[in-house]
KETI-174332 format. One record per residue (C-alpha): residue in one letter; x, y, z. Coordinates in steps of 0.02 Angstrom, whole numbers, padded with zeros to 5 digits. Example, Ala and Ser with C-alpha at 12.3 -4.5 7.8 and 13.67 -1.06 7.14 Angstrom:
<lummis>
LUMMI   aa       c1       c2       c3
LUMMI    a    00615   -00225    00390
LUMMI    s    00684   -00053    00357
</lummis>
This chain:
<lummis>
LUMMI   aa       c1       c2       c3
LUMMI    x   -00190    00243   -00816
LUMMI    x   -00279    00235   -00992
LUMMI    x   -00295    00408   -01074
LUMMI    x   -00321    00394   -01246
LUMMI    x   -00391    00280   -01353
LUMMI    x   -00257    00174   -01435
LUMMI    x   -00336    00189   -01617
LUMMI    x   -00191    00303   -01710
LUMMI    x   -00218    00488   -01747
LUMMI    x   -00150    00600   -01876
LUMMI    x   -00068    00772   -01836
LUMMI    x   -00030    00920   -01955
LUMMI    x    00095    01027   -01899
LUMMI    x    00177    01177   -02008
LUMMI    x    00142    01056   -02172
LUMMI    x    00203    00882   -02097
LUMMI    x    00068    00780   -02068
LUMMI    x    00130    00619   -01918
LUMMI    x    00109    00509   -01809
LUMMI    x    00256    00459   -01704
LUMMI    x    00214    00337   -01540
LUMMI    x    00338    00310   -01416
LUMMI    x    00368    00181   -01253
LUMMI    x    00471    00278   -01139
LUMMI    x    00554    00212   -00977
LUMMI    x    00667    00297   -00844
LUMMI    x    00695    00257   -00657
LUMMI    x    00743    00372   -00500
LUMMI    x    00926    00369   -00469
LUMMI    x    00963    00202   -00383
LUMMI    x    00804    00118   -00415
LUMMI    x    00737    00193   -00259
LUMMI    x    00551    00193   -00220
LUMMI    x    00526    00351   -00207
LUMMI    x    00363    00406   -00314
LUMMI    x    00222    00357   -00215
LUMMI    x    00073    00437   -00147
LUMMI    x    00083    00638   -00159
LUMMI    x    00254    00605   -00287
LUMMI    x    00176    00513   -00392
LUMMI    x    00006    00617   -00413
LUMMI    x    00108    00760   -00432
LUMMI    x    00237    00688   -00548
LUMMI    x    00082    00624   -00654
LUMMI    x    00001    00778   -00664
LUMMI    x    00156    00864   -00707
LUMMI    x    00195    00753   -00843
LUMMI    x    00020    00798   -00902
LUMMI    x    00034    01002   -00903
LUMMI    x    00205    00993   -00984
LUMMI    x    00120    00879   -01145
LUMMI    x    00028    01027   -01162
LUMMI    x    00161    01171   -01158
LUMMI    x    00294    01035   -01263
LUMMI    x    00144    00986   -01372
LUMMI    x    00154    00812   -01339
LUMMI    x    00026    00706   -01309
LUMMI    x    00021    00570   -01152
LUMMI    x   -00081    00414   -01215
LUMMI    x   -00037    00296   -01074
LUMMI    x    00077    00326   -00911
LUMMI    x    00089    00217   -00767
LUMMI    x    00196    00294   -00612
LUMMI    x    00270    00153   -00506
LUMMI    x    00380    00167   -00358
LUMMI    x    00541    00142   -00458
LUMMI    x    00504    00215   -00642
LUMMI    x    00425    00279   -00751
LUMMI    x    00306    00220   -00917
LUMMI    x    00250    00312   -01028
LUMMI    x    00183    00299   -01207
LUMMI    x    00191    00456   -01287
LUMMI    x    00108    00530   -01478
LUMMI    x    00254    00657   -01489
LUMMI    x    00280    00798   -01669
LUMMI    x    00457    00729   -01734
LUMMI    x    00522    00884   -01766
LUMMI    x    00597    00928   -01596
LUMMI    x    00639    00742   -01582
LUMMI    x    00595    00594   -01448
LUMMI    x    00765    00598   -01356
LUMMI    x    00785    00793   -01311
LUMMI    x    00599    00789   -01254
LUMMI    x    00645    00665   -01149
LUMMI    x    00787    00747   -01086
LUMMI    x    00651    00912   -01045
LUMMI    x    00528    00793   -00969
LUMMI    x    00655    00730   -00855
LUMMI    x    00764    00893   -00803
LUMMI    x    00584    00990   -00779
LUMMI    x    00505    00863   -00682
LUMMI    x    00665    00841   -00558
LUMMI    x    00658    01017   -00540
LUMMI    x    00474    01033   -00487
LUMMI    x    00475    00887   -00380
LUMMI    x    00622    00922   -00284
LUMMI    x    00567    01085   -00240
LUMMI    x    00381    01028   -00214
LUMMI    x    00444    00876   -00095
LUMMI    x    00620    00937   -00010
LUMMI    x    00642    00771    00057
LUMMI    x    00688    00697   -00115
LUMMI    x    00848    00801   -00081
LUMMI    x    00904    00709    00074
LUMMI    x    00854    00516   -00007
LUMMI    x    00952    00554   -00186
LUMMI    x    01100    00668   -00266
LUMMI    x    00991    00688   -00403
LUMMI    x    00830    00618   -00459
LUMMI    x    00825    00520   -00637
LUMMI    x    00943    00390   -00680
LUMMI    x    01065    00452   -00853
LUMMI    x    00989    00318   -00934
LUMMI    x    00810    00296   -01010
LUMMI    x    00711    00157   -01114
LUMMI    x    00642    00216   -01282
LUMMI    x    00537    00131   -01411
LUMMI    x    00456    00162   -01560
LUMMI    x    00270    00085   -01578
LUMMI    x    00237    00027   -01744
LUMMI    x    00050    00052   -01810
LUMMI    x    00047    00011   -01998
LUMMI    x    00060   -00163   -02071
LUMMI    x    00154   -00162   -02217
LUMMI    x    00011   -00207   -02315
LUMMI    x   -00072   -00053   -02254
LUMMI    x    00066    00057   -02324
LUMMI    x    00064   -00046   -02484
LUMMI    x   -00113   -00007   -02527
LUMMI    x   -00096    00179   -02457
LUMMI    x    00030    00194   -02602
LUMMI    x   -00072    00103   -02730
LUMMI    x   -00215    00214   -02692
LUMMI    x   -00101    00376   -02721
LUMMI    x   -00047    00323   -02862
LUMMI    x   -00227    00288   -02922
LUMMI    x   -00223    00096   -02950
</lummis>
């Protein structure tokens, strides 16, 4: 699922001015297929309503039976790895209580463990003449 275009946007927040991309990966517990059909629409959308409340923003996602992708824009501030940590707990929450069943098939939902990458937009030679420029050369 494409959502965004993949050009890179700025975002002020409170003074800081960013743009911080990130690949993110997890799995269900197991590797189990377990998001399909109605899980995975629902997971999906959920992921979707929580970049709002979290104010991060979902610029690719792609929901297969046994994980999760996701490339997120996300403010640095509250940090990549304890917004992951949200996305997952909140998400196991809702689905388990939206599809019982995923109580009987696993002891708990997400894996511990979880991919995450940074995505690099600037070539050096971008930064270089950004600084040049600000320093009025």
């Amino acid at each position: 699922m494409k959502l965004k275009n993949p050009v890179k946007e700025y975002r002020s927040e409170g003074g800081t001015v960013f743009s911080c991309q990130y690949h993110v990966v997890w799995c269900p517990k197991y590797r189990r297929n377990v998001l399909e059909g109605d899980v995975a629409d629902y997971l999906e959308q959920f992921i979707l309503q929580m970049g709002q409340q979290m104010q991060y923003e979902v610029l690719d996602m792609e929901i297969q039976p046994d994980y999760v992708h996701l490339l997120l824009d996300v403010d640095p501030k509250p940090g990549i790895v304890s917004l992951v940590k949200k996305i997952k707990y909140q998400s196991a929450l809702a689905l388990r209580t939206q599809f019982p069943e995923l109580k009987s098939r696993l002891p708990g939902l997400w894996t511990r463990n979880v991919f995450i990458s940074t995505v690099g937009t600037a070539d050096t030679s971008d930064i270089q003449n950004y600084l040049d420029e600000q320093k009025g050369k």
